[in-house]
C-alpha positions as CSV (number, residue, x, y, z in Angstrom):
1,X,0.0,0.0,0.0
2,X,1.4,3.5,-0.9
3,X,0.9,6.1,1.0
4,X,-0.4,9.2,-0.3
5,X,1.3,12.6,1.0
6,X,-0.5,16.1,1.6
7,X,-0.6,18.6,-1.6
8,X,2.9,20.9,-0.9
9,X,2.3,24.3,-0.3
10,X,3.8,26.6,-2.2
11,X,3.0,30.0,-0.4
12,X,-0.6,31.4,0.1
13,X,-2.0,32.9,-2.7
14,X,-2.9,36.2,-1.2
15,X,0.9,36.9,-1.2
16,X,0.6,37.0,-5.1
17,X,-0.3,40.4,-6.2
18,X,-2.3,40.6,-9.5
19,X,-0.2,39.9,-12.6
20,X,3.2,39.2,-10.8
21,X,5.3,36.1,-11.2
22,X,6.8,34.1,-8.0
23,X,9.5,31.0,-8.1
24,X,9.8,28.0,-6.4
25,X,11.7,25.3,-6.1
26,X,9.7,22.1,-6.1
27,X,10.0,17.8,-6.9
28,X,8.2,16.3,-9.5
29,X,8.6,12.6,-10.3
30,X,11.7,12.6,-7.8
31,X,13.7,15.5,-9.3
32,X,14.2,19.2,-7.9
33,X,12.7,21.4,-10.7
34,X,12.3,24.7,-10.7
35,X,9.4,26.3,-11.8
36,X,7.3,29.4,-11.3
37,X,3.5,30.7,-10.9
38,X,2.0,33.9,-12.7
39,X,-1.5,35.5,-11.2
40,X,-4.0,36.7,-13.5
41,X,-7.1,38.1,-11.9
42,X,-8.4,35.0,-9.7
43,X,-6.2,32.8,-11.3
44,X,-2.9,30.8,-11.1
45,X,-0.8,29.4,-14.0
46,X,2.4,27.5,-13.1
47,X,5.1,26.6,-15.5
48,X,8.5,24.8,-15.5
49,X,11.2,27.6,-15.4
50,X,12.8,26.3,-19.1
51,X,12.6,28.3,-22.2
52,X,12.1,25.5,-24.7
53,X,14.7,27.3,-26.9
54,X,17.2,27.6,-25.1
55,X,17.0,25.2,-22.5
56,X,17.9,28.0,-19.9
57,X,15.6,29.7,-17.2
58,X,13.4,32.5,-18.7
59,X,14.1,35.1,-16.4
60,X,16.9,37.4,-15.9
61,X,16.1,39.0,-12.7
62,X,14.2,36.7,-10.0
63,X,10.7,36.5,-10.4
64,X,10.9,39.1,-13.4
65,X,8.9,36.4,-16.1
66,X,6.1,38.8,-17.6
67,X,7.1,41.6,-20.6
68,X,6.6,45.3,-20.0
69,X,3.4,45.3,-20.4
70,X,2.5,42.1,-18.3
71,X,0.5,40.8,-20.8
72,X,2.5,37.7,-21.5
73,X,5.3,35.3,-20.1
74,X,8.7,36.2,-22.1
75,X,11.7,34.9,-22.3
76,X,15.0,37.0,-21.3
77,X,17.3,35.5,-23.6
78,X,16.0,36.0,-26.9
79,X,12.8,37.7,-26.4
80,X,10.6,34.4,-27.1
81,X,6.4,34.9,-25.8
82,X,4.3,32.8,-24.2
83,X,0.6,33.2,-23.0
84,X,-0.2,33.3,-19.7
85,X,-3.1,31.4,-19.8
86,X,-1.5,28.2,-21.3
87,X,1.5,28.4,-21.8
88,X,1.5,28.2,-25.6
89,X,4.1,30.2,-27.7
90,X,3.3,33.3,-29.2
91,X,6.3,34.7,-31.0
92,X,9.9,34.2,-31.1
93,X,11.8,31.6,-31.6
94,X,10.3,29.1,-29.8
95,X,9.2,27.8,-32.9
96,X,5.3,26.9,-31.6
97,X,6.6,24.8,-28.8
98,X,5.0,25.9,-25.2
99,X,6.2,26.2,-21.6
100,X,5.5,22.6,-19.2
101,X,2.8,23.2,-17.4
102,X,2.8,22.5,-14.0
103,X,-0.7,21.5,-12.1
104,X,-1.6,24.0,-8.7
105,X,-4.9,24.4,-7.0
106,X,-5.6,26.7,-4.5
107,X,-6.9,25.0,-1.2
108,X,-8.1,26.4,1.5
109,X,-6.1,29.9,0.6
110,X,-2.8,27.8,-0.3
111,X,-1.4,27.1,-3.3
112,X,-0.1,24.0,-3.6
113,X,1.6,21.9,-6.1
114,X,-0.9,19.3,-6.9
């Protein structure tokens, strides 16, 4: 019989202002991954930290994902964009290949890593 552990909290999601990006280090299937969580309005997308270009983290600054206008997920190396919503690549050269999504809920006021 396995036993099943509780969700991990990643921080409370009242700490995320609206349209601002946080990091975390997390595991998934066993390995450390970094990845990071955008709010938009009510909402929480999570991604794996990896431009799929360049096989590098997206941001050049910490927690600095979103462009200028914080209207979509960019990447600092070569000015790649994603959508917020899912992920998906916008312009640049990621060549129509989108971040990892990462599953989160929010329980109870927490986000956590489901």
């Amino acid at each position: 019989m396995t036993k099943k552990s509780d969700p991990k909290v990643l921080c409370k999601f009242s700490e995320l202002d609206d349209l601002t990006s946080k990091s975390f280090d997390v595991k998934i299937k066993r390995k450390t991954t970094n990845i990071f969580v955008t709010r938009k309005d009510d909402q929480v997308y999570a991604y794996e930290n990896v431009c799929p270009h360049a096989q590098a983290p997206l941001e050049s600054d910490p927690d600095k994902y979103l462009n200028a206008s914080k209207e979509k997920i960019v990447c600092a190396i070569h000015g790649a964009e994603f959508s917020i919503e899912s992920g998906d690549c916008l312009d640049g050269l990621c060549d129509g290949v989108g971040l990892t999504v990462v599953s989160v809920d929010i329980i109870e006021g927490d986000l956590v890593l489901s």
